[in-house]
C-alpha positions in Angstrom: 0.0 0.0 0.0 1.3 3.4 -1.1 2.5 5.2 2.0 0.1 8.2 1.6 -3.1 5.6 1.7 -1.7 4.4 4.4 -1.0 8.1 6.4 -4.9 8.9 5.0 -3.3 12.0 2.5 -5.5 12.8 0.2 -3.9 12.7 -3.3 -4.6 16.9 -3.9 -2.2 17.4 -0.6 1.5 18.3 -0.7 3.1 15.2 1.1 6.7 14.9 2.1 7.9 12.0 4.2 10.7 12.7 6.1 13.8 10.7 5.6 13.5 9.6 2.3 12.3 12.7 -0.3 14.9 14.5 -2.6 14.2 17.7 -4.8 15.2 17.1 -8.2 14.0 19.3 -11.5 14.9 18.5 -15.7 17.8 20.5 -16.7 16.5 21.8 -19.5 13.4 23.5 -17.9 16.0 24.7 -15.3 17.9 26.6 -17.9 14.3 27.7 -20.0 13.0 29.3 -16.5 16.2 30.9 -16.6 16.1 32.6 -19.5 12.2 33.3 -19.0 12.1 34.2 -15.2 15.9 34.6 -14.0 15.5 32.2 -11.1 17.6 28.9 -11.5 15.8 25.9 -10.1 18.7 25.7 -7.8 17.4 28.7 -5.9 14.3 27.1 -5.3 15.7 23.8 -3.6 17.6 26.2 -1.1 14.5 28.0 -0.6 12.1 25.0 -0.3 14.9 23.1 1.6 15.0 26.2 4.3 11.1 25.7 4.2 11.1 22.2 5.1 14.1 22.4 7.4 14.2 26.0 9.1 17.1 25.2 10.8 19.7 27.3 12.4 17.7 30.5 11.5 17.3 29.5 8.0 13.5 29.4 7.9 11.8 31.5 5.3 8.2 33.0 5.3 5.6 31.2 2.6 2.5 30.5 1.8 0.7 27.3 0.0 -1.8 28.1 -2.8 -4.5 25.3 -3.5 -3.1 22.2 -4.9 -4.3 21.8 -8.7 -4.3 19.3 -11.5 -2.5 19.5 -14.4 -1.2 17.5 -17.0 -2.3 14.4 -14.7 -0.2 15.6 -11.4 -1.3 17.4 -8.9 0.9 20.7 -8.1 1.8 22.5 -4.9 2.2 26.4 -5.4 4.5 28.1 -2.7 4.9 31.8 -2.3 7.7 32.6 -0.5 10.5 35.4 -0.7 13.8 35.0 -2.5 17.4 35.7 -1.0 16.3 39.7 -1.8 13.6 39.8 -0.1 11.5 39.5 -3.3 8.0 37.1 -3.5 8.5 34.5 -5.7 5.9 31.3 -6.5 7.5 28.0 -6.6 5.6 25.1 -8.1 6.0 21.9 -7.2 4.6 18.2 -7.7 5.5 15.0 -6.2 6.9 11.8 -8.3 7.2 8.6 -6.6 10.1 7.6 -4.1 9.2 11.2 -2.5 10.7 13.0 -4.8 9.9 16.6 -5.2 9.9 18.1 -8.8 10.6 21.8 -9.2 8.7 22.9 -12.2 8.7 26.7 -12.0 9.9 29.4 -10.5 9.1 33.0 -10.8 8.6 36.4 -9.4 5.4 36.6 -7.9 2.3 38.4 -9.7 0.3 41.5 -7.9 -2.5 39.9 -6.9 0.0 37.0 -5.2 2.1 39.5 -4.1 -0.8 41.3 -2.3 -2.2 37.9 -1.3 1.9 37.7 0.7 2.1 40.8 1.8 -1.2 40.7 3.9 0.0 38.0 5.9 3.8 39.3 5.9 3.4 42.9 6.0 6.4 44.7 6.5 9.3 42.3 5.6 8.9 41.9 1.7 9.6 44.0 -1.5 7.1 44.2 -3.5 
């Protein structure tokens, strides 16, 4: 039985099982989202690894839209802020053996920004 029958997830939930998961991405998509956004998907495994592990002072605020379906996966959407300070939104989806899959990263758009910046007034550039 897969383990998130077993823990009663529901399959539109983020899950990450301790112990086992890794962050991975396609390099190829890592250098598009480069060129299109100017975040390397490297960023965004420090960033979600400080979010799952706030460690030593590391932690970072964020934020988790609605989980949605696409292309038969179900996505996590994380707004968070990037080493400037700026609010980004990292998407995410799960593939099996807990690994995480960075799909995109980019600055965050107004209405997501606004959406951040009601909850984390005062800390953020916008």
């Amino acid at each position: 039985m897969e383990k998130s029958k077993q823990l009663g997830i529901n399959k539109m939930d983020f899950k990450l099982i301790l112990g086992s998961a890794k962050i991975d991405y396609d390099p190829a998509k890592n250098e598009a989202n480069k060129l299109k956004h100017g975040y390397s998907f490297d960023d965004a495994k420090d960033i979600f690894s400080k979010i799952v592990f706030p460690f030593g002072g590391k932690s970072v605020p964020f934020l988790t839209k609605d989980s949605i379906s696409k292309n038969n996966e179900v996505r996590a959407n994380i707004l968070t802020v990037d080493k400037n300070g700026v609010v980004v939104l990292i998407a995410l989806t799960m593939r099996p053996n807990e690994t995480v899959r960075i799909i995109s990263m980019r600055r965050a758009s107004r209405i997501e920004r606004s959406i951040f910046s009601k909850r984390y007034l005062g800390i953020i550039n916008l």
